[in-house]
N, C-alpha and C positions, 0 to 999 in steps of 0.2 A: 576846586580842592575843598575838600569837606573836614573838618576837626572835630573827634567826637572826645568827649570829655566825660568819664562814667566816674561817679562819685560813690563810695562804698559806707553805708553810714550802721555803725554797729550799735545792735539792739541790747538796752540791758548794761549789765556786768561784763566787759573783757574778763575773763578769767584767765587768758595766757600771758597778760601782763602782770598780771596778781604774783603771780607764783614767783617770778623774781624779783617782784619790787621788796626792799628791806625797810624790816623793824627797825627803826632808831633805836628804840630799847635796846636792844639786846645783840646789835646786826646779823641777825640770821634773819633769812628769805622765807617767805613764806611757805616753800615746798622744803626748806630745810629743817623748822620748827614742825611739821607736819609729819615729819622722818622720825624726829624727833621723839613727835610723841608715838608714832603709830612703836616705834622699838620698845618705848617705857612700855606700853600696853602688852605687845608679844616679842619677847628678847629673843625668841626663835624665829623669828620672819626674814624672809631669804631676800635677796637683789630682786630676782622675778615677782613675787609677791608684792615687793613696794614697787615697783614698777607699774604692776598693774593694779594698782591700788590709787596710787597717785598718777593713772594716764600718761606716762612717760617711757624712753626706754630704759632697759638697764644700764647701758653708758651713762645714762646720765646720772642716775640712782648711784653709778660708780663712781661719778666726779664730785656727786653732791657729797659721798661718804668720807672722799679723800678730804675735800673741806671741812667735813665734821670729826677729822682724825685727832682732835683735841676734847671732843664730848662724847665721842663712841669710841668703845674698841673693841674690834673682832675675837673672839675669844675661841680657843678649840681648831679644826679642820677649816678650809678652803668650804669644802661640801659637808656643812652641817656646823656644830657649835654654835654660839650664842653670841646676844650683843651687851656691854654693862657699858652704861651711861657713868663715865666720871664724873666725879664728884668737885 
């Protein structure tokens, strides 16, 4: 009987760890501040668009936004209108 033991050793930056570990500042995640900012910059930018902006899918883009339902809010139509960052 043989036992083979394969050891996977990651080069660099994890970056899929990255994106959920939290800011003590401020507790938002680092793909949440990233959301964040990418809406300050374009208040017109859709689900799809941050999805593929930030390498995720839109589910998730849609779980992150329900969390962020106290710093964004959807303004206008489902399909099209704008995002205003509360104040």
């Amino acid at each position: 009987m043989v036992t083979l033991i394969f050891y996977c050793h990651a080069l660099g930056n994890d970056d899929t760890k990255s994106d959920t570990k939290s800011d003590t500042k401020n507790k938002r995640t680092v793909r949440q501040q990233e959301i964040i900012k990418l809406v300050a910059e374009n208040p017109t930018i859709s689900i799809a668009t941050l999805a593929l902006r930030l390498k995720v899918s839109k589910p998730t883009i849609k779980r992150e936004m329900f969390s962020l339902s106290d710093v964004l809010e959807h303004i206008g139509p489902t399909n099209g209108g704008y995002w205003r960052i509360r104040e």
